[in-house]
N, CA, C and O atoms as a Tripos MOL2 file, in Angstrom:
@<TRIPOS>MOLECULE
protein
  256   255    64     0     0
PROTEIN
NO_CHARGES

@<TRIPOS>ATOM
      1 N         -41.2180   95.1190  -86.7120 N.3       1 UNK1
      2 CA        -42.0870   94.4720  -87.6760 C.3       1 UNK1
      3 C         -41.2630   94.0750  -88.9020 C.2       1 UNK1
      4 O         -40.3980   94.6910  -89.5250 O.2       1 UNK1
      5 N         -41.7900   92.8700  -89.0580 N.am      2 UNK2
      6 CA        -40.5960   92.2610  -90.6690 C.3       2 UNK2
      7 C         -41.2350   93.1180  -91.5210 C.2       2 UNK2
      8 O         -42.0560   94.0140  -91.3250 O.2       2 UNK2
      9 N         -40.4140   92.4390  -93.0570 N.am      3 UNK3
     10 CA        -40.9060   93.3470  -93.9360 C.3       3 UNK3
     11 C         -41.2370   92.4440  -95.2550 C.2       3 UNK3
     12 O         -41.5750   92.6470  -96.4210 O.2       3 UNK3
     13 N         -40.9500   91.3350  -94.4150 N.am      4 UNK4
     14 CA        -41.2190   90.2590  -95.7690 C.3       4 UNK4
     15 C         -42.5030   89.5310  -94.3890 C.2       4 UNK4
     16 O         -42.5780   89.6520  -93.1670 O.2       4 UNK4
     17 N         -43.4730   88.6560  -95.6350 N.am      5 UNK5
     18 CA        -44.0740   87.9310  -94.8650 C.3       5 UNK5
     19 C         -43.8120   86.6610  -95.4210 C.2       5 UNK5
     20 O         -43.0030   86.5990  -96.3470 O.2       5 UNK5
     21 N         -44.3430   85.6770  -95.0240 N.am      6 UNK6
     22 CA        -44.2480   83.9240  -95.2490 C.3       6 UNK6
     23 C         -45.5260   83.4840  -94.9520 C.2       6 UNK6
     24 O         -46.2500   83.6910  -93.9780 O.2       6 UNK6
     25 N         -45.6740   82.8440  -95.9590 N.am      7 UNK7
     26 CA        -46.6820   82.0390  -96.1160 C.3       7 UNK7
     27 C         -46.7030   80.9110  -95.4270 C.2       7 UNK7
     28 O         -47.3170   80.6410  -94.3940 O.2       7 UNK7
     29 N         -45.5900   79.9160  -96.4320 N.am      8 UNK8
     30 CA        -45.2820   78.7530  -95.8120 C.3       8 UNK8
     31 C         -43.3820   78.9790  -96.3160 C.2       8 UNK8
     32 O         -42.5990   79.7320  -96.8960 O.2       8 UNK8
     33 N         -43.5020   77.6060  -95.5160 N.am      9 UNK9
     34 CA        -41.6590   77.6030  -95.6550 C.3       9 UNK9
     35 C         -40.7440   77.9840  -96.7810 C.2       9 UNK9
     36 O         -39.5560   78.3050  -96.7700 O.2       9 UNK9
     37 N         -41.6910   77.8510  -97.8410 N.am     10 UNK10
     38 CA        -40.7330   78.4060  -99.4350 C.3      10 UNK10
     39 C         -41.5190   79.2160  -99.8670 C.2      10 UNK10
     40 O         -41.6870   78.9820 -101.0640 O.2      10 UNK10
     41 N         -42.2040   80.2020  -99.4780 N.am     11 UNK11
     42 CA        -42.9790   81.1490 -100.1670 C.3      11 UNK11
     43 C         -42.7080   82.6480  -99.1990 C.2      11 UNK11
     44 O         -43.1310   82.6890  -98.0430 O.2      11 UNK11
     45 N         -41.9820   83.8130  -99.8010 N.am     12 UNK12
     46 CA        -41.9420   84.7460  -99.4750 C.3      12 UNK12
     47 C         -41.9940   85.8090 -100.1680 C.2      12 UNK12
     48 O         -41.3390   86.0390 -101.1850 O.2      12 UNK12
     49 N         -43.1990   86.8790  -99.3660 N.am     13 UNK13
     50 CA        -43.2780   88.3320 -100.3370 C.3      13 UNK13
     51 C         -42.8580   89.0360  -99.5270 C.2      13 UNK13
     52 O         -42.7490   88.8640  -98.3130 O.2      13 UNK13
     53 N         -42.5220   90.1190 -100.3430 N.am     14 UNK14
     54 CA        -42.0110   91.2420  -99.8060 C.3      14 UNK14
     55 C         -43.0870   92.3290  -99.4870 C.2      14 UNK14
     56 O         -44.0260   92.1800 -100.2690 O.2      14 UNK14
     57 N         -43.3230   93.4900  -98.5240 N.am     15 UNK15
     58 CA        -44.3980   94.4060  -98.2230 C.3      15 UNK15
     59 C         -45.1750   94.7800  -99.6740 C.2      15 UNK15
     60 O         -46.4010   94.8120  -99.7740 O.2      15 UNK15
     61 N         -44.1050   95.0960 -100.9390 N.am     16 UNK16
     62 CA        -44.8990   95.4800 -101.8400 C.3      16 UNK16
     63 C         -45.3240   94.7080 -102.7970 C.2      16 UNK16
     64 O         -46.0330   95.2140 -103.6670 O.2      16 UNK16
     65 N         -44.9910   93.3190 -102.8570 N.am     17 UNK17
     66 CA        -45.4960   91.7310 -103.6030 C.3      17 UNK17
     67 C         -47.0630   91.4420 -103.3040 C.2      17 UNK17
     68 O         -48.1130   91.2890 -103.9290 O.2      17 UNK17
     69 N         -46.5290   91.4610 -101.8160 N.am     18 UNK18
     70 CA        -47.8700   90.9830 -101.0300 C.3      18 UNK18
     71 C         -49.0910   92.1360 -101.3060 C.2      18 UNK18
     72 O         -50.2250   91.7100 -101.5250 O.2      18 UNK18
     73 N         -48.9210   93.1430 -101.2960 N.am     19 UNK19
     74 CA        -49.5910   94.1610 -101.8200 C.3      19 UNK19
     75 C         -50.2690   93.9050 -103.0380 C.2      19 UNK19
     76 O         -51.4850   93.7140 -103.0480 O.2      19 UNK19
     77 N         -49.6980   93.8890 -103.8850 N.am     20 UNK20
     78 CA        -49.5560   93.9290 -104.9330 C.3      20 UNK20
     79 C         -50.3840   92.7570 -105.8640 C.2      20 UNK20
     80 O         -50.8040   92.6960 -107.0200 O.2      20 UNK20
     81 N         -50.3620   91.6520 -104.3810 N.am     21 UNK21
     82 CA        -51.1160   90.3930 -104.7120 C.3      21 UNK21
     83 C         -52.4970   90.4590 -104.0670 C.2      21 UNK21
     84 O         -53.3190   89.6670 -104.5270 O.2      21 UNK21
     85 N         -52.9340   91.3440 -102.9870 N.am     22 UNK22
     86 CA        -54.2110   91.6280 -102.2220 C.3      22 UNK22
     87 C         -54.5970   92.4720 -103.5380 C.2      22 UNK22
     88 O         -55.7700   92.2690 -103.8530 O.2      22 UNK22
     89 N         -54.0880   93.1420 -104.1750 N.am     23 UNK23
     90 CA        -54.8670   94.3440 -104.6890 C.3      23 UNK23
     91 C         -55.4370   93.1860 -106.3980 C.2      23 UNK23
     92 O         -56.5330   93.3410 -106.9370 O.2      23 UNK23
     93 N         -54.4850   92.2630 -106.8370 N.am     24 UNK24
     94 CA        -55.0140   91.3600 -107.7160 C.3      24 UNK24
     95 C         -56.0710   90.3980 -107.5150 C.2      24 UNK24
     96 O         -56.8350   89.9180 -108.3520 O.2      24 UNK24
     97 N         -55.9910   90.1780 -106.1770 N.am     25 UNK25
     98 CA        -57.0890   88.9200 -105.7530 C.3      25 UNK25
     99 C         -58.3080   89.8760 -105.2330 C.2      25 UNK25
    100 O         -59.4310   89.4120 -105.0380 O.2      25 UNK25
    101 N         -57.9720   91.3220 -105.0150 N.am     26 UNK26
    102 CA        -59.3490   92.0600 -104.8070 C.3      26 UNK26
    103 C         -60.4270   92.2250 -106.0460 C.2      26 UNK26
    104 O         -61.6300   92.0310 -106.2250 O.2      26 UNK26
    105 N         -59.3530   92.6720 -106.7530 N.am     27 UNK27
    106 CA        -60.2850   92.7080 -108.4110 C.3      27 UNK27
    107 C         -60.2600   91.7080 -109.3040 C.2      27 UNK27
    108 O         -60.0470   91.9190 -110.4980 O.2      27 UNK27
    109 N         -60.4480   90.6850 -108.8740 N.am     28 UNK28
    110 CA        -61.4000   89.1380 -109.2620 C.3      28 UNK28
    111 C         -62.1080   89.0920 -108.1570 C.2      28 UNK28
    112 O         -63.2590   89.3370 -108.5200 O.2      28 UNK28
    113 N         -62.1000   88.9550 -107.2370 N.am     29 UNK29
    114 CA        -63.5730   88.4220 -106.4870 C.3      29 UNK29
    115 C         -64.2350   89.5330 -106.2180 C.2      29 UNK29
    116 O         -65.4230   89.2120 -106.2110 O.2      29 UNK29
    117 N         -64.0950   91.0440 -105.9170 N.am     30 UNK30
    118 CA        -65.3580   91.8400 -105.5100 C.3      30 UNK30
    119 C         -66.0990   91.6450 -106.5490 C.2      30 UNK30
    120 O         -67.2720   91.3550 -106.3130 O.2      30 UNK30
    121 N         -65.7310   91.7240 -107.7690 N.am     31 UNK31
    122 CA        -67.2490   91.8610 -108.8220 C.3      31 UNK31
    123 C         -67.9940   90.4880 -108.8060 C.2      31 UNK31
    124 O         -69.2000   90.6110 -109.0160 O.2      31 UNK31
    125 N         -67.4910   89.0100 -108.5750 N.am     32 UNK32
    126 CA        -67.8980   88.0330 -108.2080 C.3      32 UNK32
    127 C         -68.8000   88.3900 -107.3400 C.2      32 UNK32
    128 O         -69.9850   88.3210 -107.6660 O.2      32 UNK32
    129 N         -68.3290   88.9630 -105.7290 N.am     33 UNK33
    130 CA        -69.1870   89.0380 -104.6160 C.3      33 UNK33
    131 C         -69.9540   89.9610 -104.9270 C.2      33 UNK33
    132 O         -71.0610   89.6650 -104.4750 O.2      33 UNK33
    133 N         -70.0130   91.4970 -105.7610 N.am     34 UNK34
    134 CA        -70.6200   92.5570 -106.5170 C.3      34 UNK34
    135 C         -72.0530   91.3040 -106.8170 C.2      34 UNK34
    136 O         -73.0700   91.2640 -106.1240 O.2      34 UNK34
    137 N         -71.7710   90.4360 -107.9450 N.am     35 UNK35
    138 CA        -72.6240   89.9070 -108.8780 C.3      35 UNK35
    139 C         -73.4220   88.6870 -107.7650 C.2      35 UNK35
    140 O         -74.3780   88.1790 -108.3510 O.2      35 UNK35
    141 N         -73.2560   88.1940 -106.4930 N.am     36 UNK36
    142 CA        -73.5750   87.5910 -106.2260 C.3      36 UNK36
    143 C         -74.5690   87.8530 -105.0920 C.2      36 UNK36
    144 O         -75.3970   87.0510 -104.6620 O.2      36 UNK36
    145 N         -74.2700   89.5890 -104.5180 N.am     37 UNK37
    146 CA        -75.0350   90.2940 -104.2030 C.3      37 UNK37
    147 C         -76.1250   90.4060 -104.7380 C.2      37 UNK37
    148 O         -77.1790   90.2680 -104.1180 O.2      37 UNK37
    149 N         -76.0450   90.6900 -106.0550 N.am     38 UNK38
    150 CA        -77.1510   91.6160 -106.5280 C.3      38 UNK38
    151 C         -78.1220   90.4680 -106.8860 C.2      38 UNK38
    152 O         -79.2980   90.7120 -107.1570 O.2      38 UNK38
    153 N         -77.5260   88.9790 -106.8830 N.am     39 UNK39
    154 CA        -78.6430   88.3130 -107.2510 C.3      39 UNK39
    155 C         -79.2730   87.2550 -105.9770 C.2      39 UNK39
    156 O         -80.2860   86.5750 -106.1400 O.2      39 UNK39
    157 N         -78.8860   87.2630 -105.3670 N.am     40 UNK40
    158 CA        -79.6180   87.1880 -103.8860 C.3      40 UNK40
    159 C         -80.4080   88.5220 -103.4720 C.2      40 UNK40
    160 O         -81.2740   88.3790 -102.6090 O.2      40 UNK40
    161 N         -80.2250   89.6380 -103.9310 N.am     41 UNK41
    162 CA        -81.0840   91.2670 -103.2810 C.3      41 UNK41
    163 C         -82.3380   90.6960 -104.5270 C.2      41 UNK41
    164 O         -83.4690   90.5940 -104.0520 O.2      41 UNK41
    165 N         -82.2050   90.3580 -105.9400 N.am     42 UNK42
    166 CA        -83.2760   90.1010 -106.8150 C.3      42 UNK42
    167 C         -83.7770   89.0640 -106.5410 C.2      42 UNK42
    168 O         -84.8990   88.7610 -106.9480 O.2      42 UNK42
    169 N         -83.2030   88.4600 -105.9480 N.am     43 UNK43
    170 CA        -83.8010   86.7430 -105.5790 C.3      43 UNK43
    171 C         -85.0520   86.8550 -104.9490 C.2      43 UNK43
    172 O         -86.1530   86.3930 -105.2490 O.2      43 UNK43
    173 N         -84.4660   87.9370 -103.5190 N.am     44 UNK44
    174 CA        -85.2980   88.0760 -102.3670 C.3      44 UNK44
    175 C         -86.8590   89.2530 -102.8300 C.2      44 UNK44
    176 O         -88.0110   89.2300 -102.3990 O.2      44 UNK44
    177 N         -86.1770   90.1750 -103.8740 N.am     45 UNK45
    178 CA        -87.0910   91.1310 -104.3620 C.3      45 UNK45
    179 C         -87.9690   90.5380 -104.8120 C.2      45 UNK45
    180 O         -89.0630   90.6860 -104.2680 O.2      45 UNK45
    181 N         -87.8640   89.6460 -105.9540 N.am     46 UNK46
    182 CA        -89.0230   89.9520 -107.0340 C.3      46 UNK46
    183 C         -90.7190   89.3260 -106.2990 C.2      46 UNK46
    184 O         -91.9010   89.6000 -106.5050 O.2      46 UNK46
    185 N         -89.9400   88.3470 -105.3570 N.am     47 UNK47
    186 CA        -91.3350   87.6510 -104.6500 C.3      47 UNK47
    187 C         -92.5400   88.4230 -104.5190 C.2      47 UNK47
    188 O         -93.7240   88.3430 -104.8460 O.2      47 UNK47
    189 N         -91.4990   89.4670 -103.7030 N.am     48 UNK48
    190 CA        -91.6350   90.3840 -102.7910 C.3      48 UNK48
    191 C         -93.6250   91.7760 -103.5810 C.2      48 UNK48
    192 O         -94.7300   92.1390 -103.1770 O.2      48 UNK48
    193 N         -92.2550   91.9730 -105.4080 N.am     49 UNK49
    194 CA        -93.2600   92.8620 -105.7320 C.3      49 UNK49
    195 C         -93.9760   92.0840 -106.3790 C.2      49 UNK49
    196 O         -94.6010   92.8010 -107.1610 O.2      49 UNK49
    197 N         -94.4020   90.5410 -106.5960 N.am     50 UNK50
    198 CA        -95.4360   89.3780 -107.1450 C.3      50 UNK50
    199 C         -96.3550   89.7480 -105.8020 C.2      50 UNK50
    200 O         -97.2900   90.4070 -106.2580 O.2      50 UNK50
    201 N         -96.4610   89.6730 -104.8910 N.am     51 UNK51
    202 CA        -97.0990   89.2640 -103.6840 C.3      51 UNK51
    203 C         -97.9060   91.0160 -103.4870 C.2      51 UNK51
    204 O         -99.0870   91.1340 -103.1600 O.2      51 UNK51
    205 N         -96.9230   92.3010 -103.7800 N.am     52 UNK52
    206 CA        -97.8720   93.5180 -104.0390 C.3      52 UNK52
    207 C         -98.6530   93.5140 -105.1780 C.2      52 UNK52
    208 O         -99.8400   93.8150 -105.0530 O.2      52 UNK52
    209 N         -98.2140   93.2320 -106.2580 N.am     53 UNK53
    210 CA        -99.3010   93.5470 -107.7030 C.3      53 UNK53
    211 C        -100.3290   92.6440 -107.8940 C.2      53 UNK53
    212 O        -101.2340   92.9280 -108.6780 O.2      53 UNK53
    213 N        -100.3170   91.1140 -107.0110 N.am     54 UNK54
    214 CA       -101.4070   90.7230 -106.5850 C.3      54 UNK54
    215 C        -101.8480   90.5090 -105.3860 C.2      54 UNK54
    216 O        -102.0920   89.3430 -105.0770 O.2      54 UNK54
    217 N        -102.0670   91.6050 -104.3880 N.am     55 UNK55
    218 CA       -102.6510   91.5440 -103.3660 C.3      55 UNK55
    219 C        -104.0330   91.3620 -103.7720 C.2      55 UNK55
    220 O        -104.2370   91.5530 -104.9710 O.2      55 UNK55
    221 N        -104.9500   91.0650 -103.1160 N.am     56 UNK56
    222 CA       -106.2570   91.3380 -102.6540 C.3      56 UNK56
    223 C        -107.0860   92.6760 -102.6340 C.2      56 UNK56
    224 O        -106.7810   93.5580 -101.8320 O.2      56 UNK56
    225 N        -108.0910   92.8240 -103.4760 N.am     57 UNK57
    226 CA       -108.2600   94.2920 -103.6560 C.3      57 UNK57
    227 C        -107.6240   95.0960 -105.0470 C.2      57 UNK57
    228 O        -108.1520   95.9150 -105.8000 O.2      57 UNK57
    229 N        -106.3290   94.5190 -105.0370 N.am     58 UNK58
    230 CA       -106.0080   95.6660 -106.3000 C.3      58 UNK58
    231 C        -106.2510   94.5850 -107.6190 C.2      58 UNK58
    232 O        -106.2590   93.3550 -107.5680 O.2      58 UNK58
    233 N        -106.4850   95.6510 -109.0560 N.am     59 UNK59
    234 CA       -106.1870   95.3300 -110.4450 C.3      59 UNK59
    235 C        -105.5260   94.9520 -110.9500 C.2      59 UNK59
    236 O        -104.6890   95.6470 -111.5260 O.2      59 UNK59
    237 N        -105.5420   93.4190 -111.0190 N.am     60 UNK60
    238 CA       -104.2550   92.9520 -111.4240 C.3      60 UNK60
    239 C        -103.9030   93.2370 -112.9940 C.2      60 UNK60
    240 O        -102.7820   93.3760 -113.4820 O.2      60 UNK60
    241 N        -105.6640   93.3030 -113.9050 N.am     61 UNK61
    242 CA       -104.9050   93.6980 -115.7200 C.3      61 UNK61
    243 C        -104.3020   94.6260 -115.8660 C.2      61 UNK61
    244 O        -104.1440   94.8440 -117.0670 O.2      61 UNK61
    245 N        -103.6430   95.6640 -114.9640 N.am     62 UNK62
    246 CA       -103.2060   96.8960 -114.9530 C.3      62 UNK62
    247 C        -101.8240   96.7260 -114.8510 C.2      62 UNK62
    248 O        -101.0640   97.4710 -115.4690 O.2      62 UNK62
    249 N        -101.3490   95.6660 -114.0090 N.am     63 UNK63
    250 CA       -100.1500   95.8060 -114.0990 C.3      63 UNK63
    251 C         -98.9160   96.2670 -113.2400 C.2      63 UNK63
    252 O         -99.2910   96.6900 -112.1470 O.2      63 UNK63
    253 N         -98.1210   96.2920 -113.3420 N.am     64 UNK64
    254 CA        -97.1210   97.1760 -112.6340 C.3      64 UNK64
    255 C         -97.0480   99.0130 -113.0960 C.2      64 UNK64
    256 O         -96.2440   99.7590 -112.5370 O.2      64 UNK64
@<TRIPOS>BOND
     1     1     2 1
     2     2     3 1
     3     3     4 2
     4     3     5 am
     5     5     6 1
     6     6     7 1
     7     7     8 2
     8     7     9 am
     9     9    10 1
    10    10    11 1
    11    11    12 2
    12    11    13 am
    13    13    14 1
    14    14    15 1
    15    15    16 2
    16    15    17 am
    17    17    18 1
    18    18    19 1
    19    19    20 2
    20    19    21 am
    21    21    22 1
    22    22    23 1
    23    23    24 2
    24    23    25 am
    25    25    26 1
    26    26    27 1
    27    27    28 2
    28    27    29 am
    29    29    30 1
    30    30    31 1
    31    31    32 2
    32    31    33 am
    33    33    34 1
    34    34    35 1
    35    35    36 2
    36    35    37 am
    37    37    38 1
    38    38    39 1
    39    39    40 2
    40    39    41 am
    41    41    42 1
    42    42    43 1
    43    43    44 2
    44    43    45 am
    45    45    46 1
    46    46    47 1
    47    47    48 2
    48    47    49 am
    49    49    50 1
    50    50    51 1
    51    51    52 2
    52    51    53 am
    53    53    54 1
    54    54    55 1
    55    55    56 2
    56    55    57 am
    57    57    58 1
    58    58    59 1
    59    59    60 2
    60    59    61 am
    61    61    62 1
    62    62    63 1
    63    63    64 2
    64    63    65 am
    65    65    66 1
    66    66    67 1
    67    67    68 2
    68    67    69 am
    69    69    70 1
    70    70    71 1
    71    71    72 2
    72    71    73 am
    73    73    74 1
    74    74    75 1
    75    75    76 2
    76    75    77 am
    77    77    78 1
    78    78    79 1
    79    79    80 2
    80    79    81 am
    81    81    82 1
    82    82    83 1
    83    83    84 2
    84    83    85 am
    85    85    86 1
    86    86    87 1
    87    87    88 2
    88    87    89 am
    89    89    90 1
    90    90    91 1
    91    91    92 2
    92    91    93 am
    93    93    94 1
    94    94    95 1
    95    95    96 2
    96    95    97 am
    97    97    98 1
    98    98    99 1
    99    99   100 2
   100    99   101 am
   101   101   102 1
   102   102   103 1
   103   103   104 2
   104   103   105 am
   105   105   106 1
   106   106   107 1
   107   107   108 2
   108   107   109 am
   109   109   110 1
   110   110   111 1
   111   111   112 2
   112   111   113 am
   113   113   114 1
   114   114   115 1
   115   115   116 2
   116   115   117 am
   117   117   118 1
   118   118   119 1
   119   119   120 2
   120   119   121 am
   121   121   122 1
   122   122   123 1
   123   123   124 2
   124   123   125 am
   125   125   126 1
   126   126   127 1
   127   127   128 2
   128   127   129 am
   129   129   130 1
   130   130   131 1
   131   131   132 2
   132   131   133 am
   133   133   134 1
   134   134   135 1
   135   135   136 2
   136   135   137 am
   137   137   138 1
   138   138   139 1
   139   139   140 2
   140   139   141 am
   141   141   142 1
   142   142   143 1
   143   143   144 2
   144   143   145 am
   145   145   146 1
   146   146   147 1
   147   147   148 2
   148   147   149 am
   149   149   150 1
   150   150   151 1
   151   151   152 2
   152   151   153 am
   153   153   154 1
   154   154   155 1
   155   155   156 2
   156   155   157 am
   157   157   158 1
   158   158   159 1
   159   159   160 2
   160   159   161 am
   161   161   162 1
   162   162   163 1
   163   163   164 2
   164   163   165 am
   165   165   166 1
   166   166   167 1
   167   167   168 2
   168   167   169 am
   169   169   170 1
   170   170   171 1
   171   171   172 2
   172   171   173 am
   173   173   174 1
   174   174   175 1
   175   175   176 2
   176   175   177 am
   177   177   178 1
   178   178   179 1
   179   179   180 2
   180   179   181 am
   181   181   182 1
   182   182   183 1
   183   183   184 2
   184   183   185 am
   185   185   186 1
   186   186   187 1
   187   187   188 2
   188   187   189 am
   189   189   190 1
   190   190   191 1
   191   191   192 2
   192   191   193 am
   193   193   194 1
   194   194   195 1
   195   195   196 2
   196   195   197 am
   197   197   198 1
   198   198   199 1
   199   199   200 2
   200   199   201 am
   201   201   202 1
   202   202   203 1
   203   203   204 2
   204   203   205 am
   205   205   206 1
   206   206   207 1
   207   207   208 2
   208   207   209 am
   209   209   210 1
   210   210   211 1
   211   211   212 2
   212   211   213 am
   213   213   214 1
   214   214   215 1
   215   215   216 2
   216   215   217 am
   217   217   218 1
   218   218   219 1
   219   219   220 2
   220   219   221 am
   221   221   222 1
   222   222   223 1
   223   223   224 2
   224   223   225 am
   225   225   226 1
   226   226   227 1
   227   227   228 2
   228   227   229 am
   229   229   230 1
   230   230   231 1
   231   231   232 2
   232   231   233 am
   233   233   234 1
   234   234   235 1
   235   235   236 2
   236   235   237 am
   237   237   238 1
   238   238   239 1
   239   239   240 2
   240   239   241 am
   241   241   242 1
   242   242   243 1
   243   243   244 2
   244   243   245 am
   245   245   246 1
   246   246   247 1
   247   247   248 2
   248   247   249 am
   249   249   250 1
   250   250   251 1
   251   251   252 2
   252   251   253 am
   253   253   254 1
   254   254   255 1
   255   255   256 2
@<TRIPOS>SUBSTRUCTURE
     1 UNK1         2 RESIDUE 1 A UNK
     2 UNK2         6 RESIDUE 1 A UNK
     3 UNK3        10 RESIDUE 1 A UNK
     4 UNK4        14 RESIDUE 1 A UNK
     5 UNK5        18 RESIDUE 1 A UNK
     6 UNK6        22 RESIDUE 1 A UNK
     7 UNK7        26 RESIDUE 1 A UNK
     8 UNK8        30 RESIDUE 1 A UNK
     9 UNK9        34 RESIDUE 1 A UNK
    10 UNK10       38 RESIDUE 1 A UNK
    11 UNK11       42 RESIDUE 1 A UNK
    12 UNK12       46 RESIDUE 1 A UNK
    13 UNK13       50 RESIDUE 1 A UNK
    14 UNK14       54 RESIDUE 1 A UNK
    15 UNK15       58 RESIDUE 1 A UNK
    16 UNK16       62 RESIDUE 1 A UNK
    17 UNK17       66 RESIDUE 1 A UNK
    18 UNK18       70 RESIDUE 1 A UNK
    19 UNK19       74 RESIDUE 1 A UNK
    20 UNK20       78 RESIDUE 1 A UNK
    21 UNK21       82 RESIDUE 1 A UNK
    22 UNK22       86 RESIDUE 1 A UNK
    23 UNK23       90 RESIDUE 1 A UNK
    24 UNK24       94 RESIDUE 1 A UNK
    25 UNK25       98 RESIDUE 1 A UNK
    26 UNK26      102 RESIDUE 1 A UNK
    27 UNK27      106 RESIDUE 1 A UNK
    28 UNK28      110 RESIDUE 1 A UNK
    29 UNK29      114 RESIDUE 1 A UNK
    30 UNK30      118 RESIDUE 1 A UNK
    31 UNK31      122 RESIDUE 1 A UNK
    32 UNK32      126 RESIDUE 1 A UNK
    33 UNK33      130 RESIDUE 1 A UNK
    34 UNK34      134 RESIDUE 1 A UNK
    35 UNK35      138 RESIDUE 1 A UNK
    36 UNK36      142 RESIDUE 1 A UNK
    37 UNK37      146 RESIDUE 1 A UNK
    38 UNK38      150 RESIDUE 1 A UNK
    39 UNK39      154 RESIDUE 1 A UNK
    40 UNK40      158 RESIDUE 1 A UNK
    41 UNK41      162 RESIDUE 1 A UNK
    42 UNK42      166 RESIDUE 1 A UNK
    43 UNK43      170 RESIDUE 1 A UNK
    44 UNK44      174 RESIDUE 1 A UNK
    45 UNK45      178 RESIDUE 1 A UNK
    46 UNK46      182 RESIDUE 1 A UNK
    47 UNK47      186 RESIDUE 1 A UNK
    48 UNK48      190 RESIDUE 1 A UNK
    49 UNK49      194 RESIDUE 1 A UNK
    50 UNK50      198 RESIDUE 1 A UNK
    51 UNK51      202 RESIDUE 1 A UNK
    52 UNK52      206 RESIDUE 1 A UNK
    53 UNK53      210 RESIDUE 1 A UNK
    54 UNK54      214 RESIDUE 1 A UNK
    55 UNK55      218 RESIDUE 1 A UNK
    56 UNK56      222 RESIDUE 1 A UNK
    57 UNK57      226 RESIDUE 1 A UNK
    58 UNK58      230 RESIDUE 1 A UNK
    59 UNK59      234 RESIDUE 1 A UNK
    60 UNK60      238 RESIDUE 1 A UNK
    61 UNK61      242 RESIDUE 1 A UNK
    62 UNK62      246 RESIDUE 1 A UNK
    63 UNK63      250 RESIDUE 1 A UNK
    64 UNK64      254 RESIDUE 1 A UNK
């Protein structure tokens, strides 16, 4: 197994570059994908508890 990798023809890291560059490009996008999660999970939620607090049957001046 090498120990350098290549990208393309003029671009080479070494095992601990390349490392070094996964672990930089990890912490910019997880909190991106973190933040993009959470607003597709609220996207899908809030309908969700509109459609319980006014069902049919219950009090709606009451509230959540």
């Amino acid at each position: 197994m090498s120990t350098e990798l290549t990208m393309h023809d003029d671009i080479a890291l070494s095992e601990p570059e390349a490392a070094k560059l996964l672990h930089k490009i990890g912490w910019h996008v997880l909190p991106m994908l973190f933040i993009v999660y959470l607003v597709a999970f609220f996207d899908r939620s809030v309908p969700l508890c509109t459609l319980v607090v006014n069902a049919p049957g219950t009090n709606t001046t009451r509230g959540l």
